[in-house]
N, C-alpha and C positions, 0 to 999 in steps of 0.2 A: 473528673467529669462524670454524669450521670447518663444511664442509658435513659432511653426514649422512651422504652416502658414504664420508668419508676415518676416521670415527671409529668405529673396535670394539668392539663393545659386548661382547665375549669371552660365554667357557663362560658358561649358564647354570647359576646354582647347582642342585645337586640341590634341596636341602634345602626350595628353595622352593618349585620343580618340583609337588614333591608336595600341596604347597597350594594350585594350581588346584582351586576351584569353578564347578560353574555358577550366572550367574547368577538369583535367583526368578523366578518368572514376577509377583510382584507387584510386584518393583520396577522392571523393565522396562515393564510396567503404569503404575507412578506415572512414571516419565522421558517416556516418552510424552506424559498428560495435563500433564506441565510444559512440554514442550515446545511443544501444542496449546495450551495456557494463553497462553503467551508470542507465539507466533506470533498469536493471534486478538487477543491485546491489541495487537499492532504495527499490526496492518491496520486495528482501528477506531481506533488514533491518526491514522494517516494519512489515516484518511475525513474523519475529523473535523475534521481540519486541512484535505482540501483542497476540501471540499463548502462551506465558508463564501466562501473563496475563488473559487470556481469561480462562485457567484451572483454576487457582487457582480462579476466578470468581467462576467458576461451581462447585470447592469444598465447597466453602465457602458456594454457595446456599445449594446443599446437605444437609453440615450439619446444616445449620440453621433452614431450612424446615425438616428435618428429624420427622416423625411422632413419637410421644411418645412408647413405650410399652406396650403392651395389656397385660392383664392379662386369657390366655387362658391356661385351662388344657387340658391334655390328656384324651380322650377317648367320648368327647362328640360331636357331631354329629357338623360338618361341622365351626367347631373353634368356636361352643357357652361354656357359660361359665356352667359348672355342678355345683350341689350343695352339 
């Protein structure tokens, strides 16, 4: 393959030249809304995907870190242990 620089793209034809339009403004219009279409459909795949993930993450941390069970009775002053 050749780079971009080495290859000439020569004379532009007249003939064609003269067949520049501009583009409408409604279909500049619709590229747009396809483009906001596509983009807004990516980003709620990806929430989608990583919001179910992301809990079951934080369950898991939960219960792994979950602190053991004290052994504290009733009635002694501020959750110490009586004897």
């Amino acid at each position: 393959m050749q780079d971009a620089d080495k290859i000439d793209p020569g004379e532009p034809i007249p003939a064609l030249a003269n067949l520049e339009q501009e583009p409408s403004r409604d279909l500049i219009v619709q590229i747009r809304r396809s483009i906001q279409r596509r983009t807004t459909v990516g980003q709620l795949t990806a929430f989608s995907l990583s919001v179910p993930r992301l809990i079951l993450k934080e369950f898991w941390s939960v219960l792994t870190t979950r602190p053991g069970p004290r052994n504290i009775r009733k009635g002694g002053p501020h959750g110490e242990e009586t004897s």
